[in-house]
PyMOL CGO cylinders between C-alpha atoms (Angstrom):
from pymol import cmd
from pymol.cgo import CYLINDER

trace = [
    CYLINDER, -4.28, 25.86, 24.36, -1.65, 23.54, 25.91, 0.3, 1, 1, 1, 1, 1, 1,
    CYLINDER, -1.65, 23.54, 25.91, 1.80, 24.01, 24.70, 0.3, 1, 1, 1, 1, 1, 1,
    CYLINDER, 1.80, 24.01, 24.70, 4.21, 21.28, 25.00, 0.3, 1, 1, 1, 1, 1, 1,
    CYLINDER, 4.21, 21.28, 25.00, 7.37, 23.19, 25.19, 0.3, 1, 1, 1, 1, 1, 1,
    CYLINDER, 7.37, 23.19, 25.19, 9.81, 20.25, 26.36, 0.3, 1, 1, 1, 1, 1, 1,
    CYLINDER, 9.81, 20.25, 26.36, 10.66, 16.80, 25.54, 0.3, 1, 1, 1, 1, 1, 1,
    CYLINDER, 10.66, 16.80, 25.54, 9.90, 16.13, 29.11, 0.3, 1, 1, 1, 1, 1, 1,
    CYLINDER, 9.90, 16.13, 29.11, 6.40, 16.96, 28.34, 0.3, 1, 1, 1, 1, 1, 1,
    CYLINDER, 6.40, 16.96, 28.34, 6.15, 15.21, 25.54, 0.3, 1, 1, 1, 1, 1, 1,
    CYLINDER, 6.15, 15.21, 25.54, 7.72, 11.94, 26.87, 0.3, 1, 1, 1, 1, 1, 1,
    CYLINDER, 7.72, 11.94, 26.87, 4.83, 12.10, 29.97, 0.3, 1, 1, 1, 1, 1, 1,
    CYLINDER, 4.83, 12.10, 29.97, 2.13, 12.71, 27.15, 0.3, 1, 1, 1, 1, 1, 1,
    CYLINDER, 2.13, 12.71, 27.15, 3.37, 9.91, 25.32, 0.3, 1, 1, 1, 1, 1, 1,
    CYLINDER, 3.37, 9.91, 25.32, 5.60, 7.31, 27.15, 0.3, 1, 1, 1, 1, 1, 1,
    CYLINDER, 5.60, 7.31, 27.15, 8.67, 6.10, 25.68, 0.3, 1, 1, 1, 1, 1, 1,
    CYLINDER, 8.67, 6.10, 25.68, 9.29, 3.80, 22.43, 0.3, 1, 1, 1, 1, 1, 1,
    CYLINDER, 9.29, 3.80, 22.43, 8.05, -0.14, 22.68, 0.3, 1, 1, 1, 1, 1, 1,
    CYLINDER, 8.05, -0.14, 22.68, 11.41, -2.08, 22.24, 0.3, 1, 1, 1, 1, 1, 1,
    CYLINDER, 11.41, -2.08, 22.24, 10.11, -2.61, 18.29, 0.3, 1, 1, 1, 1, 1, 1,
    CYLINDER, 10.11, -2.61, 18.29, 10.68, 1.15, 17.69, 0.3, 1, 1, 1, 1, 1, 1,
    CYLINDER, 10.68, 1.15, 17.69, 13.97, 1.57, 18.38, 0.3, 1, 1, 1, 1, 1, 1,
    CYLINDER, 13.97, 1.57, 18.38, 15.19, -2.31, 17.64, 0.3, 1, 1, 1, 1, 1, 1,
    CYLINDER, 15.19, -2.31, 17.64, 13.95, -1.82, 14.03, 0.3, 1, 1, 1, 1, 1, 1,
    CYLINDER, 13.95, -1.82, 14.03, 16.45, 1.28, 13.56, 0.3, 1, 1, 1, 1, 1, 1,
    CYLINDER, 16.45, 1.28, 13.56, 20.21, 0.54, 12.21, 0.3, 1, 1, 1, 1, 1, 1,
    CYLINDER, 20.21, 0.54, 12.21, 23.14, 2.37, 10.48, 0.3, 1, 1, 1, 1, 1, 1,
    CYLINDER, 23.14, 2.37, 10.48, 23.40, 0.51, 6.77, 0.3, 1, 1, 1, 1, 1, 1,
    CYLINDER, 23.40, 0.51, 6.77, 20.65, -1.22, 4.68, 0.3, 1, 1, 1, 1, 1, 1,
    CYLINDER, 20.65, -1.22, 4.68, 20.13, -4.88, 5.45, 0.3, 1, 1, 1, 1, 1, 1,
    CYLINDER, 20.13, -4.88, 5.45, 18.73, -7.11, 2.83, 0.3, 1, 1, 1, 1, 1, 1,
    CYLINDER, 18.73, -7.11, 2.83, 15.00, -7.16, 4.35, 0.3, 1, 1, 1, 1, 1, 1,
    CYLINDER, 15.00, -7.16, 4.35, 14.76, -3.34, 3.81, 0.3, 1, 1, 1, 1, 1, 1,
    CYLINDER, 14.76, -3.34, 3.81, 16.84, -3.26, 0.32, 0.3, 1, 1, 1, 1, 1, 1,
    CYLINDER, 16.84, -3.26, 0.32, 13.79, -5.09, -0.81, 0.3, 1, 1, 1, 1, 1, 1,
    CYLINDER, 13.79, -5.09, -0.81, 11.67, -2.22, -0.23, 0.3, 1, 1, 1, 1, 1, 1,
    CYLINDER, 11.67, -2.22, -0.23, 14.00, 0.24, -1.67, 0.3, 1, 1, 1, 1, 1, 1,
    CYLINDER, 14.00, 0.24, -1.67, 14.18, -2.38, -5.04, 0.3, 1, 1, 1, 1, 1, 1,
    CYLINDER, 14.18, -2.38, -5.04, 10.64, -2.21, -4.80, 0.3, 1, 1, 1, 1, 1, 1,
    CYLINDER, 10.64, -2.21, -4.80, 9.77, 1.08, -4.22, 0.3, 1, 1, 1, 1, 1, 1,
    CYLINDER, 9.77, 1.08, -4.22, 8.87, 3.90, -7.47, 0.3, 1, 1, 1, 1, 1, 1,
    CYLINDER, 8.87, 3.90, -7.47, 8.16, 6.84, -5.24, 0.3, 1, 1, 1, 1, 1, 1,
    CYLINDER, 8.16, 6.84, -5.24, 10.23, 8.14, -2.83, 0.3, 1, 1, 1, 1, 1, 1,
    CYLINDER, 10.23, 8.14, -2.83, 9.58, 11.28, -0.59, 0.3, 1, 1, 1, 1, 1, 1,
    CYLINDER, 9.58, 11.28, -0.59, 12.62, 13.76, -0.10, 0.3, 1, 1, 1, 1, 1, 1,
    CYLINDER, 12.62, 13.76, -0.10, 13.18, 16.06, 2.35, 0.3, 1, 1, 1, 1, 1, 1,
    CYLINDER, 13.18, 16.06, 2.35, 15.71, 18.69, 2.65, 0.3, 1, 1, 1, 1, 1, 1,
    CYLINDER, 15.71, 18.69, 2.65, 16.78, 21.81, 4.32, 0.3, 1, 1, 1, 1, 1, 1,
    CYLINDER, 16.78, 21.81, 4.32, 18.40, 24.59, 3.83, 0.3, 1, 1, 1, 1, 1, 1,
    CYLINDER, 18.40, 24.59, 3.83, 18.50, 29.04, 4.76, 0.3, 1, 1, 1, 1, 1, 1,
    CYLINDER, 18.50, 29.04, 4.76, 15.54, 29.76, 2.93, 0.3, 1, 1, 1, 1, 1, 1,
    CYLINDER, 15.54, 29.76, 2.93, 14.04, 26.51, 5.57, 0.3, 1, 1, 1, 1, 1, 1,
    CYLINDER, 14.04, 26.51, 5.57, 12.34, 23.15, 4.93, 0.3, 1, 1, 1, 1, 1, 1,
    CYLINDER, 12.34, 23.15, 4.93, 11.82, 21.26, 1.61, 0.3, 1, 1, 1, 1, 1, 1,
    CYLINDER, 11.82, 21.26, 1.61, 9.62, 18.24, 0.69, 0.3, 1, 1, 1, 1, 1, 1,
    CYLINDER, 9.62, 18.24, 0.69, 9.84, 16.93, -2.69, 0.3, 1, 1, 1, 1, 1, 1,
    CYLINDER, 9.84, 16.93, -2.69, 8.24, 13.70, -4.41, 0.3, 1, 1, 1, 1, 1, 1,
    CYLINDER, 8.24, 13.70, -4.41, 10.54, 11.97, -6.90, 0.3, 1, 1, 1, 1, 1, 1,
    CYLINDER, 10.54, 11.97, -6.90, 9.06, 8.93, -8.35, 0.3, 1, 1, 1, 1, 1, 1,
    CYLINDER, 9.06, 8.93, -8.35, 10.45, 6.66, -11.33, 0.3, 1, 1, 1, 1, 1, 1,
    CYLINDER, 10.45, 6.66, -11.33, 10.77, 3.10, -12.47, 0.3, 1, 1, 1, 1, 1, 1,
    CYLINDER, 10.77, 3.10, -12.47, 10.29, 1.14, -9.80, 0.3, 1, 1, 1, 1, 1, 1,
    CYLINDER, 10.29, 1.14, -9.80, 14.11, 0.17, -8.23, 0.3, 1, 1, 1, 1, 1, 1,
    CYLINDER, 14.11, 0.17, -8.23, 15.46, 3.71, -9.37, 0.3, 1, 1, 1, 1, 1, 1,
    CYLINDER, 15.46, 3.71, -9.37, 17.21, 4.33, -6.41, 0.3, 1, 1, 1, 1, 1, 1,
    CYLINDER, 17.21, 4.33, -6.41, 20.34, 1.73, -6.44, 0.3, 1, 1, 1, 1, 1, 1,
    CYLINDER, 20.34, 1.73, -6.44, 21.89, 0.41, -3.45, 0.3, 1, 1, 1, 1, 1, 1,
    CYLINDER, 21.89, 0.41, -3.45, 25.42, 0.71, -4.20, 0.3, 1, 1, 1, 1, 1, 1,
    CYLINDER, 25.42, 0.71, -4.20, 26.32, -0.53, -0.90, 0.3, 1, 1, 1, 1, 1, 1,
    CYLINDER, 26.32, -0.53, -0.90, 24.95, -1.00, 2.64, 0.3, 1, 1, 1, 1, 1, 1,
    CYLINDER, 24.95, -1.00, 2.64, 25.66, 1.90, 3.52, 0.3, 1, 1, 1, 1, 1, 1,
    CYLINDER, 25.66, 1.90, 3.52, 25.04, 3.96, 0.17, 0.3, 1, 1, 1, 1, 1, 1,
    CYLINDER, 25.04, 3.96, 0.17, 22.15, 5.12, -1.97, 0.3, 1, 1, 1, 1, 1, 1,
    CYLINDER, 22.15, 5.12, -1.97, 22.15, 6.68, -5.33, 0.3, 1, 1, 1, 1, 1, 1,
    CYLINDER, 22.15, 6.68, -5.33, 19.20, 8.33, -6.47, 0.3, 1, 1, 1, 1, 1, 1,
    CYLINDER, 19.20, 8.33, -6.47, 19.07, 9.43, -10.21, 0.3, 1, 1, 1, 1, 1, 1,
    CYLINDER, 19.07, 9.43, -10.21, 17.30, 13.58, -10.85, 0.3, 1, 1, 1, 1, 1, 1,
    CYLINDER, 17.30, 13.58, -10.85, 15.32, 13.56, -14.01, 0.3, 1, 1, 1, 1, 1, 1,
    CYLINDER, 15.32, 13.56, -14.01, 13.83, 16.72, -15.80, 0.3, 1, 1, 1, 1, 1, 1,
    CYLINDER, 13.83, 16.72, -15.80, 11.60, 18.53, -13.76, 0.3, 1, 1, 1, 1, 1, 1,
    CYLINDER, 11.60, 18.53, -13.76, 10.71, 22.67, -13.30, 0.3, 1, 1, 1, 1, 1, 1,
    CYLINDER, 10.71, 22.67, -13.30, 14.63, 23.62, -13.41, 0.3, 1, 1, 1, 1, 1, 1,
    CYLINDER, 14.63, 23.62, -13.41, 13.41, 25.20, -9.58, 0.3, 1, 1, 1, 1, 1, 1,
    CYLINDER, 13.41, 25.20, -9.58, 16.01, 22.48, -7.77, 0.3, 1, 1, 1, 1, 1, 1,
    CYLINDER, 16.01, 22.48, -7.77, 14.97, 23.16, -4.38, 0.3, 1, 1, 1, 1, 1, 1,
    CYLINDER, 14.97, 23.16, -4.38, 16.02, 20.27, -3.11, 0.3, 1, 1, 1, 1, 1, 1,
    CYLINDER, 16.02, 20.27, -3.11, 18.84, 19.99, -4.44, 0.3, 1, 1, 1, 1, 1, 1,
    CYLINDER, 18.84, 19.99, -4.44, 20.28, 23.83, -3.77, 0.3, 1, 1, 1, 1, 1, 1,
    CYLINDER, 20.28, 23.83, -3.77, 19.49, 22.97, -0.15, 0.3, 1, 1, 1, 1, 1, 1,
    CYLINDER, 19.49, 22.97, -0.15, 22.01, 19.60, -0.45, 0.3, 1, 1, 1, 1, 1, 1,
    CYLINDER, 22.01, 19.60, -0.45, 24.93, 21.84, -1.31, 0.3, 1, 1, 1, 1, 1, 1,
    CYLINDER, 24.93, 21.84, -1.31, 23.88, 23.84, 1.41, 0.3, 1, 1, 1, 1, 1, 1,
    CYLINDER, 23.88, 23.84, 1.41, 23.42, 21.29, 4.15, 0.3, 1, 1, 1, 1, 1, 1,
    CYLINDER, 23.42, 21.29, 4.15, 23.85, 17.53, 2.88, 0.3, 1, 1, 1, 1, 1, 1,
    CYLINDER, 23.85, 17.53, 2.88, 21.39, 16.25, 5.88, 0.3, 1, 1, 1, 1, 1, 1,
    CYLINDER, 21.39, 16.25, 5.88, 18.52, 14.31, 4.29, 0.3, 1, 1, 1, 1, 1, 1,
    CYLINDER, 18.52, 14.31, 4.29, 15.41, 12.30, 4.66, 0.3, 1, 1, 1, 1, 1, 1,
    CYLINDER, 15.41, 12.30, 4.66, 13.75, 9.86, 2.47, 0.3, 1, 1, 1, 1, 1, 1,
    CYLINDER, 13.75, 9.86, 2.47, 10.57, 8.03, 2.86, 0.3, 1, 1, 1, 1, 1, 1,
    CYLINDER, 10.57, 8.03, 2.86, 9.97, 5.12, 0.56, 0.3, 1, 1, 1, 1, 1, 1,
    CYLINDER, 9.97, 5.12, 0.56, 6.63, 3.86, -0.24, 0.3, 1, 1, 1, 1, 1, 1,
    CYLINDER, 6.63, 3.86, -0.24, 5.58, 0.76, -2.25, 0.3, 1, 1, 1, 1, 1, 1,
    CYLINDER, 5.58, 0.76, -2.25, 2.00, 0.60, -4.03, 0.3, 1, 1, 1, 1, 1, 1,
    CYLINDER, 2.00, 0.60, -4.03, -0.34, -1.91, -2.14, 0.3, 1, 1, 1, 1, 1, 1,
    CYLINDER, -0.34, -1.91, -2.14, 2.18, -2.14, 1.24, 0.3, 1, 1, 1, 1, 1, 1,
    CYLINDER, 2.18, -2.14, 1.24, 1.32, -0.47, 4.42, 0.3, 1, 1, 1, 1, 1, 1,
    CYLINDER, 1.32, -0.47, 4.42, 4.96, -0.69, 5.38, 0.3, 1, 1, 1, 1, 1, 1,
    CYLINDER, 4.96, -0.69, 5.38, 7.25, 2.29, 4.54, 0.3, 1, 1, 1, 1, 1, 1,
    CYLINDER, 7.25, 2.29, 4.54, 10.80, 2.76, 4.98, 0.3, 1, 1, 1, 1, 1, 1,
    CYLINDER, 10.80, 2.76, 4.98, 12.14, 5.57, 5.98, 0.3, 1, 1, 1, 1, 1, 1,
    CYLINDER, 12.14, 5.57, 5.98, 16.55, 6.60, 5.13, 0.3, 1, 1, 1, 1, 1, 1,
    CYLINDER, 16.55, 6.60, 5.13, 18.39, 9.58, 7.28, 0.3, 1, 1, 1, 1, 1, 1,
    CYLINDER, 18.39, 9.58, 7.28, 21.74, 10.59, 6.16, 0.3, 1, 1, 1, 1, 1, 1,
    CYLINDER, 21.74, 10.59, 6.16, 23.84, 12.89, 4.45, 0.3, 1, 1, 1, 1, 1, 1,
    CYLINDER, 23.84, 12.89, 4.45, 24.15, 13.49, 0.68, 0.3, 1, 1, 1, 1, 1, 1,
    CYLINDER, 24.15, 13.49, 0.68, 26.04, 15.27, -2.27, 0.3, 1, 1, 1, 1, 1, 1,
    CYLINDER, 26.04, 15.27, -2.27, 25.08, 15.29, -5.80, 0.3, 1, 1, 1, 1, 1, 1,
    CYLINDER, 25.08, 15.29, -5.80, 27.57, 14.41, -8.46, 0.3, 1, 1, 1, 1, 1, 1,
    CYLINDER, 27.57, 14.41, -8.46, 26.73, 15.29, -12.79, 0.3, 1, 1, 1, 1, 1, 1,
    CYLINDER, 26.73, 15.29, -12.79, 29.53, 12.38, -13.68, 0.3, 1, 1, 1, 1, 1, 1,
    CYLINDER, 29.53, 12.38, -13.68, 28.57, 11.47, -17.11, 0.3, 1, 1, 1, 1, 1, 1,
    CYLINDER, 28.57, 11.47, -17.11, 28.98, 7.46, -16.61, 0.3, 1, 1, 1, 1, 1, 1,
    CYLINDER, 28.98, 7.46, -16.61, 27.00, 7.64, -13.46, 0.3, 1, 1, 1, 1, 1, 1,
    CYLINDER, 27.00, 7.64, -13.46, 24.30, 9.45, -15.11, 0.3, 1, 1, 1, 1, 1, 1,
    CYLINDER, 24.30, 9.45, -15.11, 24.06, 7.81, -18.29, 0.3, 1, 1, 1, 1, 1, 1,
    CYLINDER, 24.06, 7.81, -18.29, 23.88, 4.33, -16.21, 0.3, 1, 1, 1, 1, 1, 1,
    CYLINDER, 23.88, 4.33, -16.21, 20.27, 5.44, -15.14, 0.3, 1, 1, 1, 1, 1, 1,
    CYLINDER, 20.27, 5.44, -15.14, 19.04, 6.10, -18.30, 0.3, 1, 1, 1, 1, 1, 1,
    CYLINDER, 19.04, 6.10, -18.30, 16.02, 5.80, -19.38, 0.3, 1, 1, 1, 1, 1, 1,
    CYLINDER, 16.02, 5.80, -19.38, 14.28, 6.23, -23.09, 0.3, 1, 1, 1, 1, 1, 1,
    CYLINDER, 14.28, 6.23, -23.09, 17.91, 7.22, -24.11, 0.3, 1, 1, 1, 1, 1, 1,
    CYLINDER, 17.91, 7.22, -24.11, 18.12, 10.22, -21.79, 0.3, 1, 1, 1, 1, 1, 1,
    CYLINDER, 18.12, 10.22, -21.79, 20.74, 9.73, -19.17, 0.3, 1, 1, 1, 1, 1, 1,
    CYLINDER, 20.74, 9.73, -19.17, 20.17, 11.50, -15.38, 0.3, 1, 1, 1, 1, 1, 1,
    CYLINDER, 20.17, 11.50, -15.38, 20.65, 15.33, -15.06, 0.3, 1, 1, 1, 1, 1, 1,
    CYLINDER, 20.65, 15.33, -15.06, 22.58, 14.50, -11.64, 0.3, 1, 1, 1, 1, 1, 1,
    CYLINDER, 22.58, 14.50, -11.64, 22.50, 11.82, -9.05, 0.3, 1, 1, 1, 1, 1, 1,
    CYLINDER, 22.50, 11.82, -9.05, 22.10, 12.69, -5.40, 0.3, 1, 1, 1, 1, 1, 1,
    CYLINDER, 22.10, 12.69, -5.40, 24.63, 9.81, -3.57, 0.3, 1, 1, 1, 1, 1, 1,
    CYLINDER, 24.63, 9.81, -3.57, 23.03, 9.67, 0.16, 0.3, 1, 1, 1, 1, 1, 1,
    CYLINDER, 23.03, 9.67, 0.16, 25.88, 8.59, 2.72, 0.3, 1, 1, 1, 1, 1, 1,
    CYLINDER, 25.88, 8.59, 2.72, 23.51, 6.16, 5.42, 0.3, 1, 1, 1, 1, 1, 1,
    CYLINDER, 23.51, 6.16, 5.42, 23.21, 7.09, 8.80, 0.3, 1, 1, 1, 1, 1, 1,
    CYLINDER, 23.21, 7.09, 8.80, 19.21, 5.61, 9.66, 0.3, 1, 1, 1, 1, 1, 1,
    CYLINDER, 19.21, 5.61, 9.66, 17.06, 3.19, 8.19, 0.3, 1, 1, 1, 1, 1, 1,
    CYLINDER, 17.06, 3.19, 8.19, 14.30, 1.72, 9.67, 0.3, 1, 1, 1, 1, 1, 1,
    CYLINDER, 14.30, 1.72, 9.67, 10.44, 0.58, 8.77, 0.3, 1, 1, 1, 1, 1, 1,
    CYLINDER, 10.44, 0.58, 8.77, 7.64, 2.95, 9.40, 0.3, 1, 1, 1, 1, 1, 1,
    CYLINDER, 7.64, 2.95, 9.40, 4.00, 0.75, 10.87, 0.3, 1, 1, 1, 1, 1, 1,
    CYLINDER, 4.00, 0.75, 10.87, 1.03, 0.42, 8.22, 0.3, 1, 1, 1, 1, 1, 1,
    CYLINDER, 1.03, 0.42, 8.22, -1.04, 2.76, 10.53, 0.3, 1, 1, 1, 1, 1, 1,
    CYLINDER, -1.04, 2.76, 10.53, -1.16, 5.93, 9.03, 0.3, 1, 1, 1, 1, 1, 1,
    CYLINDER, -1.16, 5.93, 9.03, -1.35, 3.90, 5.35, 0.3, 1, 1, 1, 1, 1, 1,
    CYLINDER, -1.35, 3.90, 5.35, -3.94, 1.64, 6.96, 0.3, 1, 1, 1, 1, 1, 1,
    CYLINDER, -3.94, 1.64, 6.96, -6.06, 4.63, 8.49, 0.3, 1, 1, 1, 1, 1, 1,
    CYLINDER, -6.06, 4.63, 8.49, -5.66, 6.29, 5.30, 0.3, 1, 1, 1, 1, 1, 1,
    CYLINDER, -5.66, 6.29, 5.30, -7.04, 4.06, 2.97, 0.3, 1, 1, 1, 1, 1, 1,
    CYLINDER, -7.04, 4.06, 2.97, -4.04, 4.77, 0.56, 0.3, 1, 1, 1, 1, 1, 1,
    CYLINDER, -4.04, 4.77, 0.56, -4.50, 1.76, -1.62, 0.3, 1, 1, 1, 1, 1, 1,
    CYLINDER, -4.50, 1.76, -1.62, -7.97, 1.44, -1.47, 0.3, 1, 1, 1, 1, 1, 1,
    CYLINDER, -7.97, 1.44, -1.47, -9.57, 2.34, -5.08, 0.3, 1, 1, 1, 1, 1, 1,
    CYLINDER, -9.57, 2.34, -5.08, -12.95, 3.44, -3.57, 0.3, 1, 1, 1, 1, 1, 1,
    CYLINDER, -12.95, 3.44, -3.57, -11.50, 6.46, -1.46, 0.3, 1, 1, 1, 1, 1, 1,
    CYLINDER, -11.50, 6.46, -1.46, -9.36, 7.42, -4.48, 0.3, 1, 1, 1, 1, 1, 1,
    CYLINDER, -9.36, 7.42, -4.48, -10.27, 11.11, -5.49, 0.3, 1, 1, 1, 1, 1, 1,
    CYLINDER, -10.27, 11.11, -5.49, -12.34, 11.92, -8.64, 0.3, 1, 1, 1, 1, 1, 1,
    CYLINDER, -12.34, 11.92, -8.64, -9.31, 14.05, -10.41, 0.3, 1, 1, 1, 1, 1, 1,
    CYLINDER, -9.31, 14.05, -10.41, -12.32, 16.33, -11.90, 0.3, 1, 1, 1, 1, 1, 1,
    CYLINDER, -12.32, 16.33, -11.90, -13.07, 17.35, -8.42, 0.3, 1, 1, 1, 1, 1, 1,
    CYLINDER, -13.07, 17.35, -8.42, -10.16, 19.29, -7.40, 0.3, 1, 1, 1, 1, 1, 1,
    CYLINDER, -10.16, 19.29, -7.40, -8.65, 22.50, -9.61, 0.3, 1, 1, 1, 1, 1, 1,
    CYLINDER, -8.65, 22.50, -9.61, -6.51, 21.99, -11.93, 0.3, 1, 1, 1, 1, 1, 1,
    CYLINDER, -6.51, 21.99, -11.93, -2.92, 22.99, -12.41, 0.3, 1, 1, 1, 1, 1, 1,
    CYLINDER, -2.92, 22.99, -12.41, -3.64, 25.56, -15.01, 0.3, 1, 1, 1, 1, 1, 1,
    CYLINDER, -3.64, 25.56, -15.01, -6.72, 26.73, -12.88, 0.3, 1, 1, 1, 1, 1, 1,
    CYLINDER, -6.72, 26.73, -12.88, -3.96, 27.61, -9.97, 0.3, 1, 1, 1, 1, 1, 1,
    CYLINDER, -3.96, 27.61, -9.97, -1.51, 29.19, -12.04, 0.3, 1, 1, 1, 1, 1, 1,
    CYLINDER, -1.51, 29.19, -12.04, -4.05, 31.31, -13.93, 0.3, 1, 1, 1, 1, 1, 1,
    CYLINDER, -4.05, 31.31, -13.93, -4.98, 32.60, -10.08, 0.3, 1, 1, 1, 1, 1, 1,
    CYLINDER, -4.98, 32.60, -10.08, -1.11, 32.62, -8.72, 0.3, 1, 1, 1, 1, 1, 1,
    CYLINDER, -1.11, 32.62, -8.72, 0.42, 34.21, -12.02, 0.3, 1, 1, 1, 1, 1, 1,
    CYLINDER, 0.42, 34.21, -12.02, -2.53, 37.12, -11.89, 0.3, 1, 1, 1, 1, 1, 1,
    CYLINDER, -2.53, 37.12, -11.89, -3.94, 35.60, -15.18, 0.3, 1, 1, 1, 1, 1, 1,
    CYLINDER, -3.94, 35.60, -15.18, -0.11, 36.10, -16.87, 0.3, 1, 1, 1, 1, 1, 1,
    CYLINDER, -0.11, 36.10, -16.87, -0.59, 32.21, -17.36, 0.3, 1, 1, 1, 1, 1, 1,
    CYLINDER, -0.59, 32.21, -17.36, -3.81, 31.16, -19.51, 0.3, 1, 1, 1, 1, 1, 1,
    CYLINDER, -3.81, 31.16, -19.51, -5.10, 28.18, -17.57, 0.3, 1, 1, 1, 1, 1, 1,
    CYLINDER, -5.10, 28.18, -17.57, -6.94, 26.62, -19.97, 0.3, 1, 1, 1, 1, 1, 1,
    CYLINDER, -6.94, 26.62, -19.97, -3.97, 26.48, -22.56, 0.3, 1, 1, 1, 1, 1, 1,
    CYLINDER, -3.97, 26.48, -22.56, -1.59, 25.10, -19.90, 0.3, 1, 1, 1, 1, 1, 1,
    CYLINDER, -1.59, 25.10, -19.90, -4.14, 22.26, -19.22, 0.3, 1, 1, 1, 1, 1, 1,
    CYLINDER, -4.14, 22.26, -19.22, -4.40, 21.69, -22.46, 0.3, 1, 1, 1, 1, 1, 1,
    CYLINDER, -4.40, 21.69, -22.46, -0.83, 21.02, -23.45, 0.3, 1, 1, 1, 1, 1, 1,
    CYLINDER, -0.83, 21.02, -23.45, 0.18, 19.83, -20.66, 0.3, 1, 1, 1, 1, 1, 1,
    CYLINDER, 0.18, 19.83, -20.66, -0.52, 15.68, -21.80, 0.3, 1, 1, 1, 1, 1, 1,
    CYLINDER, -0.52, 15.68, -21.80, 1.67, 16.42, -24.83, 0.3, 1, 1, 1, 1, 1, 1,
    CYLINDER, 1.67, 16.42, -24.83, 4.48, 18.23, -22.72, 0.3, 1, 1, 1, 1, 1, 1,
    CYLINDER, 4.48, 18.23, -22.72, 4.42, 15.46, -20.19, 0.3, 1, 1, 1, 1, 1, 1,
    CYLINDER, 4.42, 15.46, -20.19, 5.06, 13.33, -23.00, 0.3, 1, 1, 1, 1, 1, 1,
    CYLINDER, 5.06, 13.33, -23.00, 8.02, 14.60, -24.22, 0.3, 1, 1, 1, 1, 1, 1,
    CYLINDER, 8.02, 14.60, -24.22, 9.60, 15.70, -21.16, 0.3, 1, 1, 1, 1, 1, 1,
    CYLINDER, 9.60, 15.70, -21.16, 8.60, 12.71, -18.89, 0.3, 1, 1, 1, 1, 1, 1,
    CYLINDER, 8.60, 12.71, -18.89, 12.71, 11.64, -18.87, 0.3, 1, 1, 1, 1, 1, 1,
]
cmd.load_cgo(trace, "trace")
């Protein structure tokens, strides 16, 4: 095996950026990538913090996280598992990364900066949704923005219905738990009520 133990290495293994890579990078949110942010209902966060890395999908209305102003994003926390990984490793260290994708585009954005979260009850009721306000809203201070190419969306067929994966082919949650919680957790049952659950905790 080859190790490439230096950034020396890796910049002979793969050149340096085209002139597009790094022009395409700026401090605050310009108009041509709020769109994507307005038009984007899944978002990709990841954190860190001493127990190490986190990666955690939030997705909503499409538009749910607000531009308050070039340089400021406000992302509302909805119900969830109550495990709040990501957001015990914000208090910990505020650095941040987001990567915004929008159904049917190969283009995804991706936000670096810093963040805190904030409960204030105005804030959080402004995102409501079916009468339930936010739990929290993580406010992300803007230090990178910049497009990401279609490639890896292109190569992966993301969009395209006919690579989409038959759901029935893959376990289920309740099959995993039942193996991860030493049959404590009946599978079946949590499959079950899961649709109804999801129902009345989807906000």
């Amino acid at each position: 095996m080859s190790l490439i133990t230096s950034v020396e290495q890796l910049e002979a293994l793969y050149g340096l950026p085209g002139e597009a890579s790094v022009a395409k990078e700026l401090d605050h949110v310009i108009p041509q990538y709020a769109a994507f942010i307005e038009a984007s209902p899944f978002v990709a966060l990841a954190t860190c913090g001493p127990e190490g890395l986190d990666c955690s999908p939030r997705g909503d209305l499409a538009g749910f996280v607000r531009l308050l102003d070039e340089k400021t994003l406000m992302m509302p926390d909805r119900r969830g598992n109550n495990r709040a990984d990501s957001l015990k490793n914000i208090i910990r260290d505020p650095r941040v990364g987001l990567l915004f994708l929008v159904p049917g585009s190969g283009t995804t954005l991706r936000v670096n900066g810093r963040a805190h979260i904030t409960a204030d009850a105005e804030l959080c009721a402004s995102f409501m949704v079916d009468g339930k306000p936010a739990r929290s809203v993580t406010v992300v201070a803007v230090a990178a923005v910049y497009f990401q190419c279609a490639r890896a969306i292109v190569r992966s067929e993301l969009w395209n219905p006919a690579k989409h994966v038959d759901p029935k082919s893959l376990p289920t949650p309740g099959q995993i738990l039942e193996i991860t919680s030493r049959r404590n957790i009946n599978g079946a049952a949590y499959d079950k009520e899961w649709p109804e659950r999801a129902k009345q905790t989807m906000w």
